[in-house]
N, CA and C atoms as a LAMMPS dump frame, in Angstrom:
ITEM: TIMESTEP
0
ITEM: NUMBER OF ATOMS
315
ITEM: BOX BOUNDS ff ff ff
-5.0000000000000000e+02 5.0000000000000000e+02
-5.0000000000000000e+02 5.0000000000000000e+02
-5.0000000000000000e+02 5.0000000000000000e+02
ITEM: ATOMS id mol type element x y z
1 1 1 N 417.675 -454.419 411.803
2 1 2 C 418.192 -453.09 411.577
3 1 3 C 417.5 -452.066 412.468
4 2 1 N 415.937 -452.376 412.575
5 2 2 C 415.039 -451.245 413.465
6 2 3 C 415.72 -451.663 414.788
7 3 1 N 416.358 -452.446 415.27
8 3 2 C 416.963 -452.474 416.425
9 3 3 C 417.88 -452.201 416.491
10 4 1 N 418.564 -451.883 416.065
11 4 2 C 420.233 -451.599 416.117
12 4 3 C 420.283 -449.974 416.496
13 5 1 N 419.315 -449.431 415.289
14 5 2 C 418.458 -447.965 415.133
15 5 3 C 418.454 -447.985 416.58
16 6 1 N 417.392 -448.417 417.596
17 6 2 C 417.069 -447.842 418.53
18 6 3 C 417.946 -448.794 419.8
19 7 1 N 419.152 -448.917 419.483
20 7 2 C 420.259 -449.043 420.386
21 7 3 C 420.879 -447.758 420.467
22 8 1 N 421.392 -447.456 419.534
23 8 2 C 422.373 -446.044 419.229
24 8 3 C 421.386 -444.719 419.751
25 9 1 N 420.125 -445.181 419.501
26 9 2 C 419.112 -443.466 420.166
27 9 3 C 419.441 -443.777 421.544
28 10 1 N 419.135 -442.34 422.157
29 10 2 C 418.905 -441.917 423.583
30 10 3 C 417.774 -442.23 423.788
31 11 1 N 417.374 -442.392 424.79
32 11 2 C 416.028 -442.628 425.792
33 11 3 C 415.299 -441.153 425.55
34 12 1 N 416.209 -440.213 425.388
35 12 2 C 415.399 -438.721 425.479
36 12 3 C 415.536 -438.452 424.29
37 13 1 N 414.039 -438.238 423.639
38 13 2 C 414.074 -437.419 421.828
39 13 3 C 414.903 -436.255 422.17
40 14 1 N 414.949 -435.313 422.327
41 14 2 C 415.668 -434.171 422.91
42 14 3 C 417.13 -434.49 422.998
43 15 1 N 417.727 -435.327 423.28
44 15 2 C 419.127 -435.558 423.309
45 15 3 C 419.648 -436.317 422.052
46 16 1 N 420.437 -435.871 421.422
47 16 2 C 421.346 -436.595 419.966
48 16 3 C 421.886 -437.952 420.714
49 17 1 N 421.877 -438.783 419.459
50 17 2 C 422.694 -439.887 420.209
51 17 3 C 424.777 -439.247 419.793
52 18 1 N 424.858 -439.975 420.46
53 18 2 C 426.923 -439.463 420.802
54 18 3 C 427.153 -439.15 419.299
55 19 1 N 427.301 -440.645 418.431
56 19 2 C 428.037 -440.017 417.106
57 19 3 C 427.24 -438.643 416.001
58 20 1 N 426.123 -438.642 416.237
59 20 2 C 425.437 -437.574 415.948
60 20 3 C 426.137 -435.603 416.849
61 21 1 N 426.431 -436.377 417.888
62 21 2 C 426.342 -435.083 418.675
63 21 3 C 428.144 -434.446 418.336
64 22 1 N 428.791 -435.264 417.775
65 22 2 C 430.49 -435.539 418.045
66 22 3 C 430.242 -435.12 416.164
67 23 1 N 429.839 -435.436 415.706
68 23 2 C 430.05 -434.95 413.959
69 23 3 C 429.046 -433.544 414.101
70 24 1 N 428.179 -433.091 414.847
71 24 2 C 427.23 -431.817 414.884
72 24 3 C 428.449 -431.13 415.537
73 25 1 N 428.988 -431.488 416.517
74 25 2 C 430.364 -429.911 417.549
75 25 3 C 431.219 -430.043 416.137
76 26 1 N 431.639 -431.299 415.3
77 26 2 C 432.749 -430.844 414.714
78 26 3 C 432.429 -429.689 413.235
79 27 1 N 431.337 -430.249 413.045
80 27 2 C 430.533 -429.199 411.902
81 27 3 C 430.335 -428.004 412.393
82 28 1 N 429.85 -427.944 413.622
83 28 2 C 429.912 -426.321 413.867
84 28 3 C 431.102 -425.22 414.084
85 29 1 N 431.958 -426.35 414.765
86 29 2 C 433.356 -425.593 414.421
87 29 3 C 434.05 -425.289 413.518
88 30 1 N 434.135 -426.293 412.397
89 30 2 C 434.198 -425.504 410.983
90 30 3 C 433.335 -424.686 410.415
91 31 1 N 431.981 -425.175 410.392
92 31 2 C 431.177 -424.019 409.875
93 31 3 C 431.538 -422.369 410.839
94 32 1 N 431.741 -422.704 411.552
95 32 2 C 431.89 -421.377 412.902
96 32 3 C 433.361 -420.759 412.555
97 33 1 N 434.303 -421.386 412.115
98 33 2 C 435.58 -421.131 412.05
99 33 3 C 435.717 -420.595 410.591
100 34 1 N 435.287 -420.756 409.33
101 34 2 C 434.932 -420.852 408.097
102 34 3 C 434.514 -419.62 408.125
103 35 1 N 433.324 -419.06 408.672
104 35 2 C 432.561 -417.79 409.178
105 35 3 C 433.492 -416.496 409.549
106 36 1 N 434.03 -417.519 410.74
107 36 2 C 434.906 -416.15 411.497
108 36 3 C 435.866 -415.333 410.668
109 37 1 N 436.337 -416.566 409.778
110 37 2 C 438.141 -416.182 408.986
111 37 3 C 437.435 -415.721 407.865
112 38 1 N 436.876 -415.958 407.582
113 38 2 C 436.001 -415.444 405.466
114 38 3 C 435.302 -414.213 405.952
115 39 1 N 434.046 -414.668 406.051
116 39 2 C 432.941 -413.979 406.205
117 39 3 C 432.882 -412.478 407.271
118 40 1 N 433.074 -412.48 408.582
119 40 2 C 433 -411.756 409.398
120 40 3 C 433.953 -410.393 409.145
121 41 1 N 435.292 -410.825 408.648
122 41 2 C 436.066 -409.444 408.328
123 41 3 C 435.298 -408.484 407.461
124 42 1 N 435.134 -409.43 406.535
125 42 2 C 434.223 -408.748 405.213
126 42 3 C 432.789 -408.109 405.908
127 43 1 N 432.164 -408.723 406.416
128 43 2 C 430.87 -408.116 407.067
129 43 3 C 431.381 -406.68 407.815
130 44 1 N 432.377 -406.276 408.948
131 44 2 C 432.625 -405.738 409.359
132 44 3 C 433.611 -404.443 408.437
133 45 1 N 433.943 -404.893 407.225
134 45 2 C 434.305 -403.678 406.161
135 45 3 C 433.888 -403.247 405.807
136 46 1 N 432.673 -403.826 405.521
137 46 2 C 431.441 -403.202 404.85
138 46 3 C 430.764 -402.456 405.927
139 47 1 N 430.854 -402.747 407.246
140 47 2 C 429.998 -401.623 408.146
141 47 3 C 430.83 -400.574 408.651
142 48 1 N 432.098 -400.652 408.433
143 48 2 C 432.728 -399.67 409.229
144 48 3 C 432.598 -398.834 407.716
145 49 1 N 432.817 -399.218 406.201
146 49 2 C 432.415 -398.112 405.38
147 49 3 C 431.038 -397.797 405.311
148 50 1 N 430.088 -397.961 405.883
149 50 2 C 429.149 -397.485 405.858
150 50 3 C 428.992 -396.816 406.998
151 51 1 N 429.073 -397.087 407.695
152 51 2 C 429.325 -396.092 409.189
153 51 3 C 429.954 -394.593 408.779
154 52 1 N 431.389 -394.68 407.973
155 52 2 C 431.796 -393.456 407.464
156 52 3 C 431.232 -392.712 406.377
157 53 1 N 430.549 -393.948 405.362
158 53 2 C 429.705 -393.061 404.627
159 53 3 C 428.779 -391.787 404.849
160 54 1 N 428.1 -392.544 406.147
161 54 2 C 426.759 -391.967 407.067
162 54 3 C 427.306 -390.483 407.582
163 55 1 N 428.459 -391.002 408.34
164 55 2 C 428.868 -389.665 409.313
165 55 3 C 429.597 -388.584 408.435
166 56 1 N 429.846 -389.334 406.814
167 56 2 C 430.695 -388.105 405.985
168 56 3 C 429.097 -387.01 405.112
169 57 1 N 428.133 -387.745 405.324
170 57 2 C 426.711 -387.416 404.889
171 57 3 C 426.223 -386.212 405.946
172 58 1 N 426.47 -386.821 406.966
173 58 2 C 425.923 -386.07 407.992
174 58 3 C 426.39 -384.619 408.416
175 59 1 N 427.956 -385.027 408.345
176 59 2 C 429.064 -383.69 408.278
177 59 3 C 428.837 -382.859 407.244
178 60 1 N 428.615 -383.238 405.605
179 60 2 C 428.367 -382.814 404.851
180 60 3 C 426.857 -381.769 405.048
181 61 1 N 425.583 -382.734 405.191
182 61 2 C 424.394 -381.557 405.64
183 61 3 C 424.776 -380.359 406.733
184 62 1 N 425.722 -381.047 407.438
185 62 2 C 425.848 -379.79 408.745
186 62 3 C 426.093 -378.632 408.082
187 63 1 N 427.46 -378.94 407.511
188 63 2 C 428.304 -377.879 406.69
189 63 3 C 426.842 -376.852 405.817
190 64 1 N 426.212 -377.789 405.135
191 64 2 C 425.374 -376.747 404.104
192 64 3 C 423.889 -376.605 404.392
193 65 1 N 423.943 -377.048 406.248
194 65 2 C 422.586 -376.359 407.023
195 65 3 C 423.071 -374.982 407.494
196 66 1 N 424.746 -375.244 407.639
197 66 2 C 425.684 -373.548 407.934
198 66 3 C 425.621 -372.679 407.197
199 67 1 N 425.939 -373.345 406.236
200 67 2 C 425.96 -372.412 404.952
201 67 3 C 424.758 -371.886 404.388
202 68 1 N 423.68 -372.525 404.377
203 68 2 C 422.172 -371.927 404.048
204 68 3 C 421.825 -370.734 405.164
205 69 1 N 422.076 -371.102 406.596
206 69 2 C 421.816 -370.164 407.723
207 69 3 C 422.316 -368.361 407.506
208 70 1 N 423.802 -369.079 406.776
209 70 2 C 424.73 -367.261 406.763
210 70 3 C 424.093 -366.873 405.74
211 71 1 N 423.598 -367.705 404.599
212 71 2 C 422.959 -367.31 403.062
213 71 3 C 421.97 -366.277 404.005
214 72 1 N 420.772 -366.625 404.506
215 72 2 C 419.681 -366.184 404.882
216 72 3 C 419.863 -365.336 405.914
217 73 1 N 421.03 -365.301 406.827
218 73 2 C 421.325 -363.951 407.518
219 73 3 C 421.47 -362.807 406.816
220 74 1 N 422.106 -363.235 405.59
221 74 2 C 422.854 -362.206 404.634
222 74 3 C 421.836 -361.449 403.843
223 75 1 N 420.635 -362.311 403.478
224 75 2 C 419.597 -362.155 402.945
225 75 3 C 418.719 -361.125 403.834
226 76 1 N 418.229 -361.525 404.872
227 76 2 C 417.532 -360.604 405.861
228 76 3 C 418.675 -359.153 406.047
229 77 1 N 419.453 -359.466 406.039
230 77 2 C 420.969 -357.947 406.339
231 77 3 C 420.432 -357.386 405.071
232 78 1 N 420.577 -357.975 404.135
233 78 2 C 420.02 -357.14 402.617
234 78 3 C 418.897 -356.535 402.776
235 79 1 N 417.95 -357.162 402.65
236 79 2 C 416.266 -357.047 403.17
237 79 3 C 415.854 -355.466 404.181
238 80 1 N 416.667 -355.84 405.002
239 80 2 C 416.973 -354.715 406.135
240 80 3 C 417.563 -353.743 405.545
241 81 1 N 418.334 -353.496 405.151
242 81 2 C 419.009 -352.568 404.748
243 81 3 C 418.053 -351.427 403.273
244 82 1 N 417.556 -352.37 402.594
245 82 2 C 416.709 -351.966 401.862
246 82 3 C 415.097 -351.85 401.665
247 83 1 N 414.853 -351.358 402.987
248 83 2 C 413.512 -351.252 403.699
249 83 3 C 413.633 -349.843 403.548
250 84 1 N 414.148 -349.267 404.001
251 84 2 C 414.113 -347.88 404.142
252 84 3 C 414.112 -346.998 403.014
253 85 1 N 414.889 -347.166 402.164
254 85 2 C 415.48 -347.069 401.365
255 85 3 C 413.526 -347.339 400.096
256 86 1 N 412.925 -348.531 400.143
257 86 2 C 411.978 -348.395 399.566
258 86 3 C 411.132 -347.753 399.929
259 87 1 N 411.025 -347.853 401.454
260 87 2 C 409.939 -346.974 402.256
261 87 3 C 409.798 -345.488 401.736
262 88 1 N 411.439 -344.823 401.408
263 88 2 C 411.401 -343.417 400.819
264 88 3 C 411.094 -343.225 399.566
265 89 1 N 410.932 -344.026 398.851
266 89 2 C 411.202 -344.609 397.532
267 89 3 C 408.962 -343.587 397.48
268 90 1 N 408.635 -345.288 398.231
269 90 2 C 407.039 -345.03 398.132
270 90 3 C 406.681 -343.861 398.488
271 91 1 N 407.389 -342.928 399.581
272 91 2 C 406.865 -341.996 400.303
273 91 3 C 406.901 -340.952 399.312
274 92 1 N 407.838 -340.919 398.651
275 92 2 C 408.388 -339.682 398.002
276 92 3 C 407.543 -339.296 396.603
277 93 1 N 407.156 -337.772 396.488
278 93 2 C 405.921 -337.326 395.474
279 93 3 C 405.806 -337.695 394.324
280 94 1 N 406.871 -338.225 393.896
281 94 2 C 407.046 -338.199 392.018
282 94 3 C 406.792 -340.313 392.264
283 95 1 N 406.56 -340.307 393.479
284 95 2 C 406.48 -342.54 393.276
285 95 3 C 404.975 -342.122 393.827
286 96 1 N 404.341 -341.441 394.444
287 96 2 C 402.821 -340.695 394.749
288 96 3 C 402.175 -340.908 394.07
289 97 1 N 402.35 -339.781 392.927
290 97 2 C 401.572 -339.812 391.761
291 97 3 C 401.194 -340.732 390.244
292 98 1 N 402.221 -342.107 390.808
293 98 2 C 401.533 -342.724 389.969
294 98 3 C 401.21 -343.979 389.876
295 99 1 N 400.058 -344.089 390.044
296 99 2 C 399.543 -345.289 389.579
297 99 3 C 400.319 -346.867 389.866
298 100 1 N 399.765 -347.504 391.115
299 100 2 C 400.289 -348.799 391.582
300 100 3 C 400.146 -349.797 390.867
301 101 1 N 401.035 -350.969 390.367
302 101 2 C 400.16 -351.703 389.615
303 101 3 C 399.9 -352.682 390.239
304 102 1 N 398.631 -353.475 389.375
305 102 2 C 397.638 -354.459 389.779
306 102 3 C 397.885 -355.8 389.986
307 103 1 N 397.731 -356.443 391.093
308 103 2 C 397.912 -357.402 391.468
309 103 3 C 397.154 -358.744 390.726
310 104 1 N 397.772 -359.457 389.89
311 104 2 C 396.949 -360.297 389.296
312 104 3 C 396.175 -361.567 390.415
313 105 1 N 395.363 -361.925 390.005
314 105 2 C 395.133 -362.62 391.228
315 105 3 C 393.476 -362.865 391.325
């Protein structure tokens, strides 16, 4: 039997003998073909919805990095506008005379 064994091997460990190498191409082509038709669509549904997830995330922060920006323009426009307005507030004799209060701290 140990001879028969080392009829069917190659001379080179590295090389399969034939019926080894002829049932390994046909396994990989089903396993490979099995892959392509099942597996791969599905892999690729799942990334193209995640791909849109990402970029509907991303669109989304843009939108309400915009929207925070006009908040805080609007805020400083306020701010501004009511500078002066306190400035006369402090300046004026009857806000003078009394008594600032204390900063806890």
């Amino acid at each position: 039997m140990i001879h028969l064994a080392d009829n069917t091997a190659s001379t080179n460990p590295l090389l399969p003998s034939w019926p080894e190498f002829i049932i390994g191409t046909i396994l990989f082509v089903l396993v490979f073909g099995f892959l392509a038709r099942l597996a791969l669509p599905r892999i690729q549904q799942i990334l193209t919805e995640r791909t849109e997830q990402i970029e509907g995330g991303l669109a989304r922060s843009e939108e309400a990095q915009a929207e925070a920006q006009q908040l805080l323009e609007q805020y400083r426009q306020q701010l501004a506008a009511r500078r002066p307005v306190s400035r006369a507030r402090r300046s004026s004799p009857r806000c003078a005379s009394r008594p600032r209060p204390r900063r806890a701290g």
